[in-house]
C-alpha positions as CSV (number, residue, x, y, z in Angstrom):
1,X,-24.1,-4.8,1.8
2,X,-21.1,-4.1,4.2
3,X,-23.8,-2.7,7.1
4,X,-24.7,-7.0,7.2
5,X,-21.3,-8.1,7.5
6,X,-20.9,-9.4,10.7
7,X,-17.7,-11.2,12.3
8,X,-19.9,-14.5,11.8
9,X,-20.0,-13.6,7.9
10,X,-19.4,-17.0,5.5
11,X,-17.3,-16.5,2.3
12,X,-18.7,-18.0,-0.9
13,X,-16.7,-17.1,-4.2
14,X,-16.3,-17.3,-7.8
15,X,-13.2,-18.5,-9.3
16,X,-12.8,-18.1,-13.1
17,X,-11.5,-15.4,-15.7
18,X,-12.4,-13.6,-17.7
19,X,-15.0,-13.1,-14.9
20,X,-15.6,-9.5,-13.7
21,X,-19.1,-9.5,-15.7
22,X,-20.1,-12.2,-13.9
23,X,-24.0,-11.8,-12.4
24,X,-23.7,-14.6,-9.6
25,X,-22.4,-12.0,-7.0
26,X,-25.5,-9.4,-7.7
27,X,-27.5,-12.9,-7.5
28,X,-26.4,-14.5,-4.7
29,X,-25.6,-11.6,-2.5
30,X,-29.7,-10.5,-3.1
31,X,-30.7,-13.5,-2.4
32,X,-28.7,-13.4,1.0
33,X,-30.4,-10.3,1.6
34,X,-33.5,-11.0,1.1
35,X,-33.7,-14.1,3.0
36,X,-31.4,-12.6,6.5
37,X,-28.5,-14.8,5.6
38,X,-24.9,-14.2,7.2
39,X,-23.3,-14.9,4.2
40,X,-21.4,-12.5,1.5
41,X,-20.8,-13.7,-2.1
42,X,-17.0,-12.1,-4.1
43,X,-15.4,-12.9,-7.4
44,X,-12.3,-14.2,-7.5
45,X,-10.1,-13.3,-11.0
46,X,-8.4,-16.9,-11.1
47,X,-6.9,-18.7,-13.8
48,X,-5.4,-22.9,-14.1
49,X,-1.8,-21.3,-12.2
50,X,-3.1,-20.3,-9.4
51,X,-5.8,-22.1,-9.0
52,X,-4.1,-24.9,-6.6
53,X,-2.8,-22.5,-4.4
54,X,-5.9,-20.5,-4.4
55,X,-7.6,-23.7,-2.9
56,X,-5.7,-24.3,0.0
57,X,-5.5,-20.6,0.7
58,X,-10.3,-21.2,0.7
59,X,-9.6,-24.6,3.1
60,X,-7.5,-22.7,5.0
61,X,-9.4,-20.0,5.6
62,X,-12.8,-22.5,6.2
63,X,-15.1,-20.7,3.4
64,X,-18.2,-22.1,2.9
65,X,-18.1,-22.7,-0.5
66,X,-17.6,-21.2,-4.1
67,X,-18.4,-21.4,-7.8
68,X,-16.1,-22.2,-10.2
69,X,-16.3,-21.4,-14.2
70,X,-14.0,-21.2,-17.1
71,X,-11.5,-21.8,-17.3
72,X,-11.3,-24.1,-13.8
73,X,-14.5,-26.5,-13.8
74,X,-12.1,-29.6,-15.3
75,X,-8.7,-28.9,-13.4
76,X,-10.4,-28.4,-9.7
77,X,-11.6,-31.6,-9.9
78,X,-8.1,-33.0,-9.1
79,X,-7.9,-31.1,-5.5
80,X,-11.2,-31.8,-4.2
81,X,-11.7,-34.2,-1.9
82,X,-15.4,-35.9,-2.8
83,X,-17.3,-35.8,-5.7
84,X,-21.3,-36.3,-6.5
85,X,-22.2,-38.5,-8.2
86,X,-23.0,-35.9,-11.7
87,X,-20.1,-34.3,-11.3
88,X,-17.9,-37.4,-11.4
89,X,-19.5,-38.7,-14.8
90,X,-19.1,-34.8,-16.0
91,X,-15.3,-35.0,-14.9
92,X,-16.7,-31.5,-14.0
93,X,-17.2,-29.0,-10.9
94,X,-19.4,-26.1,-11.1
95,X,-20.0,-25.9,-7.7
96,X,-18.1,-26.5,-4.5
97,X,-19.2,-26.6,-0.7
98,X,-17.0,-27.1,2.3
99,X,-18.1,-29.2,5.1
100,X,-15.8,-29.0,8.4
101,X,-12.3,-28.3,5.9
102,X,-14.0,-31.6,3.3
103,X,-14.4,-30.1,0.2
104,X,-17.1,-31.5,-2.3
105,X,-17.9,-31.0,-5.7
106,X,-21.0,-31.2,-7.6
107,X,-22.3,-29.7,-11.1
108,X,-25.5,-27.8,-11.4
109,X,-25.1,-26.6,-15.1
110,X,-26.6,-29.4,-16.7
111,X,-29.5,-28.7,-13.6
112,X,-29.9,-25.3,-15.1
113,X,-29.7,-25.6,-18.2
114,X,-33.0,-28.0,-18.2
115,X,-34.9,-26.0,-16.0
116,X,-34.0,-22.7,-17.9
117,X,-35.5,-24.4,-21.0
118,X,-38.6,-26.0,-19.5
119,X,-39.1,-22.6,-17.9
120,X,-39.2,-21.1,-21.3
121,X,-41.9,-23.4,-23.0
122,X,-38.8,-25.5,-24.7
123,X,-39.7,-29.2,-25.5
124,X,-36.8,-31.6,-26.4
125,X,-37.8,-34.3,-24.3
126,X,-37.5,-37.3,-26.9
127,X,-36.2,-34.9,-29.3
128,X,-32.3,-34.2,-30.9
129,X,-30.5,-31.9,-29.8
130,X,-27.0,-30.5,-31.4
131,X,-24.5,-29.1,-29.3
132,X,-21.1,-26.8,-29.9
133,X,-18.3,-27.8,-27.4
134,X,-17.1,-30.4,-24.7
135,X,-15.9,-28.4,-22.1
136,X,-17.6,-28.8,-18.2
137,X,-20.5,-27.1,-19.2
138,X,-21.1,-28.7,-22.3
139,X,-20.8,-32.5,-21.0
140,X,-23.1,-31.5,-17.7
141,X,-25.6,-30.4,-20.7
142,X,-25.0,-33.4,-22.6
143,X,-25.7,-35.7,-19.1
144,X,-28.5,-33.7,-17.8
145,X,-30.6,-33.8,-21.2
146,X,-30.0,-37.5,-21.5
147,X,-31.4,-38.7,-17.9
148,X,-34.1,-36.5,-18.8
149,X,-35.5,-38.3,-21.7
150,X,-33.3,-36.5,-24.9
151,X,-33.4,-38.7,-27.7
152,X,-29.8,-38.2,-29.3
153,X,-27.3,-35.4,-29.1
154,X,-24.3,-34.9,-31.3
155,X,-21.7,-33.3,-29.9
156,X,-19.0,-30.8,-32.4
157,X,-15.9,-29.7,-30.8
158,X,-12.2,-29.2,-31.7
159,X,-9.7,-32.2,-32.2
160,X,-7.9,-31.5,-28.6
161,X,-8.0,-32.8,-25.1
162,X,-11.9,-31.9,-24.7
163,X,-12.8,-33.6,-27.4
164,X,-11.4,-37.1,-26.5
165,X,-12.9,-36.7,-23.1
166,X,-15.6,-36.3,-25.0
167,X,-15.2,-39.5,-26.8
168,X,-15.7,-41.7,-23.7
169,X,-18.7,-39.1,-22.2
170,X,-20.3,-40.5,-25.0
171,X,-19.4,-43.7,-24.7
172,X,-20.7,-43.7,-20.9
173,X,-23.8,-41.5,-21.8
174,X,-25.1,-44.2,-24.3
175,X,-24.4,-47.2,-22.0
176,X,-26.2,-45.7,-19.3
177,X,-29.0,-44.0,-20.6
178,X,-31.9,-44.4,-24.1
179,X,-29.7,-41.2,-25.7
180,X,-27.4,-41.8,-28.5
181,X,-24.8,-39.6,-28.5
182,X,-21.9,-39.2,-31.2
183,X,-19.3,-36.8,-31.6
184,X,-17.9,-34.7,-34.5
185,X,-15.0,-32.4,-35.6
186,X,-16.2,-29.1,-35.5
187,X,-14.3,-27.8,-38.5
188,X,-16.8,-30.8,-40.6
189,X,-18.3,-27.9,-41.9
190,X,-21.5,-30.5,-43.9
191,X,-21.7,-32.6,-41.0
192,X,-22.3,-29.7,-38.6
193,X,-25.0,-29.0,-41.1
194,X,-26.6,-32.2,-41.1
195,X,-26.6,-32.5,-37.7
196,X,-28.7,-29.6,-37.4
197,X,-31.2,-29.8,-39.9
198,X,-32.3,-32.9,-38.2
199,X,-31.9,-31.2,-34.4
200,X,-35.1,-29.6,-32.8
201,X,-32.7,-27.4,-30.7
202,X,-28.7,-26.0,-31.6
203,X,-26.8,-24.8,-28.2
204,X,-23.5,-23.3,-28.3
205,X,-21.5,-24.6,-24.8
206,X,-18.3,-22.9,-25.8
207,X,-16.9,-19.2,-25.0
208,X,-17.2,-17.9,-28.9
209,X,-19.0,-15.3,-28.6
210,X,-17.9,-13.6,-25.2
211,X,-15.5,-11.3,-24.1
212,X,-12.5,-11.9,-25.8
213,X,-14.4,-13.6,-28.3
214,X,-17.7,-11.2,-28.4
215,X,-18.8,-10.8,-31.7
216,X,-17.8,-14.3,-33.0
217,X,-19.3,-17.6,-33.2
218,X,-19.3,-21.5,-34.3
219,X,-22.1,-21.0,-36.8
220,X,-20.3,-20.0,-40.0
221,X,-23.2,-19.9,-42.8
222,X,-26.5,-18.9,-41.2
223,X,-28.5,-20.7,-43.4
224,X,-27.1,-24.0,-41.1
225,X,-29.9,-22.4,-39.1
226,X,-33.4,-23.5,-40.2
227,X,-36.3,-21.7,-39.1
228,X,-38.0,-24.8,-36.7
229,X,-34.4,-24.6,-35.0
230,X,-34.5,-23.4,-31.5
231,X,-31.0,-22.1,-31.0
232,X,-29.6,-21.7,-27.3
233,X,-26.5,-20.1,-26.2
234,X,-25.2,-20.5,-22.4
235,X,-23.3,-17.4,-22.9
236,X,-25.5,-14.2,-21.2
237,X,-23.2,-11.0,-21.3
238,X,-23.7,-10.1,-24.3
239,X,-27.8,-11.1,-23.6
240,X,-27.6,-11.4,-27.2
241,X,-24.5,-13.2,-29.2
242,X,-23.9,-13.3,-32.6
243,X,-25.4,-16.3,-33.2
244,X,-28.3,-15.4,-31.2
245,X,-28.7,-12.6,-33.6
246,X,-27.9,-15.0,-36.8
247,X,-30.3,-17.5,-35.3
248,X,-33.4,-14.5,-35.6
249,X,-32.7,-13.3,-38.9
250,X,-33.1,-17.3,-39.8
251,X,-36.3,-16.8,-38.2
252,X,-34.9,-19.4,-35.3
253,X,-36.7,-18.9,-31.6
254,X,-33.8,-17.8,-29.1
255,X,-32.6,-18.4,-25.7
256,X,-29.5,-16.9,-24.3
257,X,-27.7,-17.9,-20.7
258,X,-29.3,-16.1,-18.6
259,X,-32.1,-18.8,-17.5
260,X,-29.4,-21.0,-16.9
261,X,-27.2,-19.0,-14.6
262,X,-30.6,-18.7,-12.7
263,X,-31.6,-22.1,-12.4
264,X,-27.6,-23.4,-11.7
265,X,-27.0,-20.8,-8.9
266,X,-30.9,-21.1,-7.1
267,X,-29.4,-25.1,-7.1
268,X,-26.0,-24.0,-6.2
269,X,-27.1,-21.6,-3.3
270,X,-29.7,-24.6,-1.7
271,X,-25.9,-26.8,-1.6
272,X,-24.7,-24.0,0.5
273,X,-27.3,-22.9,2.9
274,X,-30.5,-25.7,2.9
275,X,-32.4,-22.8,1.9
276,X,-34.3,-22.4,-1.3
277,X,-33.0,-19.2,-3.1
278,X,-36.0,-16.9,-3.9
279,X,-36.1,-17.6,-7.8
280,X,-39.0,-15.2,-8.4
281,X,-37.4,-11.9,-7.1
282,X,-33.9,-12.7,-8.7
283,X,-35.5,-13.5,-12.0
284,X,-36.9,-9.6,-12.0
285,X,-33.3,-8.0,-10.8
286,X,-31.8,-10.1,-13.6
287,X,-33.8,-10.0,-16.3
């Protein structure tokens, strides 16, 4: 990589923690490669403290853009200057692009999370979906599946700040589009099973089940899990979660997070540099 760096070389980055697994730099910088682009792509260990200073230290320094994931994608919203249109009904930033020190944000989860499943023979269109969390990711999800044609999505997430955000995502998602959409308490243990028997597809949008959290998840009883159930998990290291692995000895087809990092970054990458990333050849180096 360094023999392409040039003194004309643009910055993109990734902001989040925990996020030293991340695959968007092996992405990104291939993809830069492969097409002759002057760009280099870094991770960025960054957490809600330092985050505002981290910001003006990237205007400052006239990057081109970045990425930003957990625990950021709510909180940067604050200290951008423009939003699109998604990302302002999201309340949530997944990905940021500088023009001339303006710095806008827009949200390609919900983008990539569509694509990943339509690129994976997965129906839902008209369909219910049931989804674990409220974060960014989760309510891009939520917005993305309803302008698509998602019948009805119930949403399960902890009593705290998320989940009355939540409350009025809903509210706005059902005004504005033919989805209902209702949200529960996650700890309603018979509710979170009702919601599911009557789901075609069960996604978990939280971080249960990744590093520090690997080996957990949201599904308690597997047997919440019926066979029909196509159960998705936006998490991708480890390529198979817990509740992946529940989800197959319940007989449940499986999709973990790795079509969706695809899809969001290919989206992500075109903000940055017009270009369409070459999705083909980074599917085979990622998968």
């Amino acid at each position: 990589m360094t023999s392409r760096i040039t003194g004309k070389t643009k910055l993109i980055g990734l902001l989040g923690t925990p996020i030293s697994h991340s695959l968007s730099p092996t992405m990104h910088n291939a993809a830069f490669t492969r097409l002759g682009l002057d760009y280099v792509y870094l991770a960025f260990e960054i957490g809600n403290q330092s985050l505002p200073d981290v910001l003006k230290g990237l205007r400052a320094l006239n990057v081109r853009g970045f990425n930003v994931t957990m625990p950021n994608k709510t909180l940067v919203c604050k200290y951008l200057d423009k939003l699109s249109p998604a990302a302002e009904l999201a309340g949530a930033v997944n990905t940021v692009v500088n023009d001339g020190g303006i710095l806008t944000g827009h949200i390609t989860d919900g983008i990539g999370y569509m694509r990943g499943l339509k690129e994976a023979n997965i129906d839902i269109i008209g369909k219910k979906m049931t989804i674990a969390g409220s974060g960014g990711a989760a309510t891009a999800i939520c917005i993305q599946a309803a302008l698509d044609g998602v019948s009805e999505i119930s949403i399960f997430n902890k009593k705290d700040e998320f989940y009355y955000r939540a409350e009025k995502t809903a509210i706005d998602i059902t005004s504005k589009t033919n989805c209902k959409v209702k949200i529960y308490d996650i700890d309603d243990l018979d509710q979170l099973r009702e919601e599911i028997s009557g789901s075609c597809i069960f996604t978990n949008a939280t971080s249960v089940g990744m590093k520090p959290l690997e080996g957990e998840t949201v599904i308690p009883d597997p047997t919440m899990l019926h066979s029909d159930l196509v159960v998705s998990d936006i998490i991708y290291i480890p390529k198979k979660t817990r509740l992946l692995e529940m989800a197959e000895e319940q007989g449940c087809r499986t999709i973990n997070g790795l079509a969706m990092m695809l899809w969001q970054g290919a989206k992500a990458f075109e903000i940055w540099t017009g270009e369409e990333m070459p999705v083909d050849e980074m599917n085979k180096l990622l998968f």
